[in-house]
N, C-alpha and C positions, 0 to 999 in steps of 0.2 A: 271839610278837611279829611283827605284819606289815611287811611294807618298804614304804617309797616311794620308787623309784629313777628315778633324774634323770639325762640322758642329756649329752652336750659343749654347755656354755653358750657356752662359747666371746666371753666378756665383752659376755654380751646380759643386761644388768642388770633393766632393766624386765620383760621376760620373765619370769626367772627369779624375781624379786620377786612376779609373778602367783600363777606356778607353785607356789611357795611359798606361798600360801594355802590352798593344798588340803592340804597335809601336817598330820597328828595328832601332834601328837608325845610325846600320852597313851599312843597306839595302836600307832604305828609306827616304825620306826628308817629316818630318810632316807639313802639312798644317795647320792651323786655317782659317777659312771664317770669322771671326769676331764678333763682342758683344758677348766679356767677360762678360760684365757685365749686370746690371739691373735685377730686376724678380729674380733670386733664390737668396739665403740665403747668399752664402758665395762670393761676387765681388772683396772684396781686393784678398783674397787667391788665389781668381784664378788669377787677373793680375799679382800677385808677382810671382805663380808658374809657368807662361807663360815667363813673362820677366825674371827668372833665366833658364828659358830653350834656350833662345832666345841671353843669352850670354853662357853659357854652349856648345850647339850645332849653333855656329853661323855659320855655312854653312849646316847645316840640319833642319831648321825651317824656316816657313815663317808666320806670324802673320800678318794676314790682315786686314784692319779698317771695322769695321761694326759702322752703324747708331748710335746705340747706345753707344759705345766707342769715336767717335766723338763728339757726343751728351756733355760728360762728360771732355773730353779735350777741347772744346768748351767751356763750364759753366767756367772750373776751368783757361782758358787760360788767353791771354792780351785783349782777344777781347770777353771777358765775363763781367758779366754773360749770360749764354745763358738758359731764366729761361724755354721756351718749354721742357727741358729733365728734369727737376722737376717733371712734370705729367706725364710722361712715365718711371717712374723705377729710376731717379737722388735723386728723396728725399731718398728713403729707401735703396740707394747707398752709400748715405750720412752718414746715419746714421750708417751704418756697419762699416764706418772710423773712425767713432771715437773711434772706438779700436784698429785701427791700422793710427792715423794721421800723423806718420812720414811718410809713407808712396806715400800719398796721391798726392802731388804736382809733385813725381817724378814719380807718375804711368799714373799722367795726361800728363806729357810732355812724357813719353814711349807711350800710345796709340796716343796722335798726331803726332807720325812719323812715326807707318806702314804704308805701301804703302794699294794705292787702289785695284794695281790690279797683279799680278805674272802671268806670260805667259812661255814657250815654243812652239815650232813648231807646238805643237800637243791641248794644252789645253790652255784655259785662268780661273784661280779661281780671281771671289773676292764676293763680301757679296752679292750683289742685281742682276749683272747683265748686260750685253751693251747691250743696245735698238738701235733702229732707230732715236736716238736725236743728235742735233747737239754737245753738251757739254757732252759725260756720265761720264768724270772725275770732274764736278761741285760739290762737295760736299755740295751745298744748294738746286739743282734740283730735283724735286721729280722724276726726270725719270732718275736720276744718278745712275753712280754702288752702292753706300749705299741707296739709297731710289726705284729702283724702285719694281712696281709690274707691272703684268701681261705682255705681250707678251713679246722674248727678240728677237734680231737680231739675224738669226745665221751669224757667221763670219768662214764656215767654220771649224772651232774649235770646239774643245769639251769644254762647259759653264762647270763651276762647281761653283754651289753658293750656299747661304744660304737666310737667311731673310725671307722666305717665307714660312711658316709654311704647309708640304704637309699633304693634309686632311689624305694619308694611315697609319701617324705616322714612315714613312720606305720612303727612296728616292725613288724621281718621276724621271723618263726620259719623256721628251715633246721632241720628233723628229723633229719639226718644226722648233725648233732654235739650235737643239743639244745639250740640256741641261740636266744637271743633278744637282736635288733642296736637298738638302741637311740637312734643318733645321726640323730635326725629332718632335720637340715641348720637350725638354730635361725640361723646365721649369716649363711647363705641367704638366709635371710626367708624362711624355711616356719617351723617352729614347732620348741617345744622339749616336749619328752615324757615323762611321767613313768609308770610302772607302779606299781601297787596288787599288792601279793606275799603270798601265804601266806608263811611262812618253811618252806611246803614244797614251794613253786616254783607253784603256781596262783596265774594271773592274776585279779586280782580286777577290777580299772579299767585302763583308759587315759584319764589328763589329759593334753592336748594344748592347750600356749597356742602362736597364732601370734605370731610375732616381733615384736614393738613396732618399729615403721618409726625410733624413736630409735638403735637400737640397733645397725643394721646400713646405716645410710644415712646 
């Protein structure tokens, strides 16, 4: 089965709705890397239209925790408030709910159960990346798969992440760790990116929609 892996929507609905056109889901099992939300316009809509995908195709989707979807199941959890995702994109998260606050409690408890990290033989995706630390499943470690930056281990495997904003606006490969960076800047207003994946790591496509001006403006 091939992949279609989707890079930080970062609640650019319309985008991501495009982008979503191109996926098989005869053919392929869709990835997400993570943060839904924060930074663009529309975060409920996209977690709502991710978690009806997520039951809809529940053996063709994998929805992975990014930073900031933590961030926000964190705040809303038992073990909130968590006020640091306040100033990174939580307020104006916030505020988007209250037009949809039924919502709200059951898209916190959906983002705090995807997994960190989805592997086969060939690939490992998740948001930031395994390094050379001893915990990288620690969800408070800034060298963990949601927070880290720069160098990653390779593990043999093909990386496929996001969180990292690559300066070309277009996926980077770094050969050093076997990686491929994924987070096009969709929130920006450059575009959101998805790959076409053998499930033995060759690149088959690059879909690349630019950012719907709704979404981030």
């Amino acid at each position: 089965m091939d992949f279609f892996v989707i890079g930080d929507v970062h609640g650019c609905l319309h985008t991501l709705r495009e982008l979503l056109t191109h996926w098989r889901p005869a053919e392929e099992t869709l990835v997400q890397l993570g943060d839904l939300v924060d930074r663009g316009n529309y975060s409920p809509a996209v977690v709502e239209l991710c978690r009806q995908l997520s039951q809809d195709f529940p053996e063709k989707t994998i929805f992975l925790q990014g930073n900031h979807d933590w961030g926000m199941a964190e705040h809303l959890g038992p073990d909130g408030p968590y006020r640091a995702w306040l100033s990174w994109g939580g307020r104006a998260t916030l505020q988007q709910y209250q037009q949809h606050r039924t919502w709200l409690a059951e898209h916190a408890a959906w983002l705090s159960q995807r997994p960190l990290y989805w592997r086969n033989d060939y690939i490992v995706f998740s948001h930031a990346g395994f390094a050379d630390v001893v915990d990288p499943l620690d969800p408070n470690s800034n060298d963990g798969v949601l927070w880290r930056r720069g160098p990653l281990r390779n593990l043999e495997l093909l990386q496929v992440v996001g969180h990292t904003p690559t300066a070309s606006h277009a996926p980077e490969y770094v050969e050093a760790s076997n990686t491929i960076y994924l987070d096009t800047g969709a929130a920006q207003g450059y575009c959101l990116t998805a790959l076409r994946l053998r499930e033995t790591g060759e690149v088959l496509e690059t879909v690349a929609i630019p950012t719907h001006e709704a979404d981030f403006q």
